[in-house]
N, C-alpha and C positions, 0 to 999 in steps of 0.2 A: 836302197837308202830311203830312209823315212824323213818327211817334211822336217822333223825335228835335228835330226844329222844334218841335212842339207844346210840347216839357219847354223848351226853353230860350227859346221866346217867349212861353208862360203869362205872365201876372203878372196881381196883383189889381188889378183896374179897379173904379175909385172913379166913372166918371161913364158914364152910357149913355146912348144914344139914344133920345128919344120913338118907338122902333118896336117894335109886335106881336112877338114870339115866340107861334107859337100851338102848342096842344095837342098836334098831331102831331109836330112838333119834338122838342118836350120827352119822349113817348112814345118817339119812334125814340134821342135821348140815351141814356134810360132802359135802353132793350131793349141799346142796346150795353154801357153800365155794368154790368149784372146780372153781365158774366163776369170784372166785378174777381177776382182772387186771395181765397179765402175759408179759412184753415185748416179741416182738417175737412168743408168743403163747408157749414160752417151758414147762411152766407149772413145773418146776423143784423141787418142792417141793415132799415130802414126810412126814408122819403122819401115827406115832405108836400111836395108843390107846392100854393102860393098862384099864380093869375093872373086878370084881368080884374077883375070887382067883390072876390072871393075877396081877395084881396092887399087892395083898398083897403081894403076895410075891416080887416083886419088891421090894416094900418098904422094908421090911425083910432084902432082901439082900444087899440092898443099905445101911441101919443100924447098918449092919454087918460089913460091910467095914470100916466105921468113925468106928465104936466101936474098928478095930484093928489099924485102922492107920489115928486118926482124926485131925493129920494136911497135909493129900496128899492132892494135888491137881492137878484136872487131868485137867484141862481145856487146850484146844485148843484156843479159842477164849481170847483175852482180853475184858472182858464187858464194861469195864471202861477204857479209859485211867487212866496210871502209876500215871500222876500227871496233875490230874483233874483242869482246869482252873477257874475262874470266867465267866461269872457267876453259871455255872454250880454245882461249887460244892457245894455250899450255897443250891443249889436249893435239890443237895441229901441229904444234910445233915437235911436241913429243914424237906425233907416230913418222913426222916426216925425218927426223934425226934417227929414230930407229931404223927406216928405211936406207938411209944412206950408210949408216955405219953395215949393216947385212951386207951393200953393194963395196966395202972399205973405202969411200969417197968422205976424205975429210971437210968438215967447213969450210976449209981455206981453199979448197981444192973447186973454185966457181966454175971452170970451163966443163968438171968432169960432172957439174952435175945441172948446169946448160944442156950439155951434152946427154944427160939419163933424162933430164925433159923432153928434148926433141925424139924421146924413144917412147912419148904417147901418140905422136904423130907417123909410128910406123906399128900403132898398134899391138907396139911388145912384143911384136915379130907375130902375135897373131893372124892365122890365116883368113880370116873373117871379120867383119866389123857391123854396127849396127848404127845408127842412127836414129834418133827420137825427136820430134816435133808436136808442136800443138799448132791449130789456129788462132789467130791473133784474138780472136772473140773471148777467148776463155780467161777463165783467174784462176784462183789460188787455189779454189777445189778442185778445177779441172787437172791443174799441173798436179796436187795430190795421188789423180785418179792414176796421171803418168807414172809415178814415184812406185805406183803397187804393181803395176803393168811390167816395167822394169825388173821390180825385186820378183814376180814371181817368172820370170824369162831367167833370171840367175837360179832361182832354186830347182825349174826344172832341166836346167841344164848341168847344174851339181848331181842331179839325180841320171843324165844320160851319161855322166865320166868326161862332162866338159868344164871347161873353167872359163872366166869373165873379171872384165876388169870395167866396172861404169868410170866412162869418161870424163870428166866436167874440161880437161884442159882443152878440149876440142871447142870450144865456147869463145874463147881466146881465135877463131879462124874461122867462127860463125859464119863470116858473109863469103867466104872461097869454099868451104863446105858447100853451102845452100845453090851457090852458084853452080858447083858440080854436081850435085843433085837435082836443080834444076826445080828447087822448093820455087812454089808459087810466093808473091809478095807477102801474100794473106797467113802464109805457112812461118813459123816461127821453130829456130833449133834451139834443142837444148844443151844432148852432148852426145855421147859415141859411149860403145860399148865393143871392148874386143874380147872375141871367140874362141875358143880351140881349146887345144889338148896342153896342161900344163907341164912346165919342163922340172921335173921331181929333182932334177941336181941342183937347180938352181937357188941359193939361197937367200935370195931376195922372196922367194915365195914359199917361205919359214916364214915371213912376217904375219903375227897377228896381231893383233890392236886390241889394246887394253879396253875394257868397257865398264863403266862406271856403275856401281851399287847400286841396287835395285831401292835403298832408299835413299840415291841421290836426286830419282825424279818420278815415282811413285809415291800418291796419297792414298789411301783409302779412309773414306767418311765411311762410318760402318754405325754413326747413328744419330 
């Protein structure tokens, strides 16, 4: 698969295969991603892997938490602007209605898709998870440099016959994550990323997301 396949076959896969990814995998991912584009050369990222018992209990404990108190919200970050403009929000609301009619969970139907939420917090049944952090020091470029780091961790993993799904909901449990990871204060999360082998029956991951004309945000000055 060429860099070009990989960008346009990506997509976030919501269901995975009860199969291992192991260690080495995840290492050689790793060793590739390192040569993301960095401004600067600072290289400012960091990346927690959860696998095997690691992950369960993660999850576990993460479950734990909403089970005692599931309207906190720990988040740091706003994912979303407070009050999402056009054309943007059309554009959430769309791929998220898309996504639940693939799962057949109607609007009306709030517990069943409560319930397909709490299945970002088991990683989609992913065997592997990843987690991304910066230093509290950095801004908007540095979190940039994160964002290229990230996207090129998916594409070489489209290229090993893995699938990925970038997390933001995990943001929403910020401080029971970092806690379990054991981030320094100075360490800041951003979100999670789940691993593995995707489940080709499942048809929630047929979902691809519309993407907007190339003259809806391309200029060219040409004189």
């Amino acid at each position: 698969m060429n860099v070009i396949d990989a960008v346009k076959s990506r997509i976030s896969t919501r269901a995975f295969l009860d199969r291992p990814v192991n260690e080495d995998q995840i290492r050689e991912l790793l060793e590739i991603a390192r040569w993301a584009p960095s401004g600067g050369n600072l290289q400012p990222w960091r990346v927690h892997v959860v696998m095997g018992a690691g992950r369960d209990r993660l999850v576990a404990t993460v479950k734990k938490a909403i089970a005692e108190n599931p309207l906190a919200d720990e988040s740091e970050l706003a994912i979303y602007p407070p009050k999402l403009g056009e054309p943007w929000r059309t554009r959430r609301f769309e791929i998220g209605e898309a996504m639940y009619a693939l799962l057949g969970i109607p609007r009306e139907d709030k517990a069943a898709r409560i319930q397909q939420l709490m299945r970002n917090y088991e990683f989609f049944g992913a065997p592997a998870g990843l987690f991304f952090s910066l230093d509290r020091q950095f801004d908007k470029g540095q979190w940039a440099h994160l964002g290229m780091f990230m996207q090129t961790i998916a594409l070489a993993a489209a290229e090993m016959g893995l699938a990925t799904c970038m997390q933001e909901a995990w943001a929403a449990r910020a401080k029971t994550v970092s806690a379990f990871l054991g981030l320094e204060e100075s360490e800041q999360l951003y979100c999670g990323m789940a691993l593995g082998y995707a489940d080709p029956d499942a048809n929630v991951n047929t979902l691809r997301s519309e993407r907007a004309n190339l003259s809806d945000f391309a200029t060219f000055v040409t004189s």
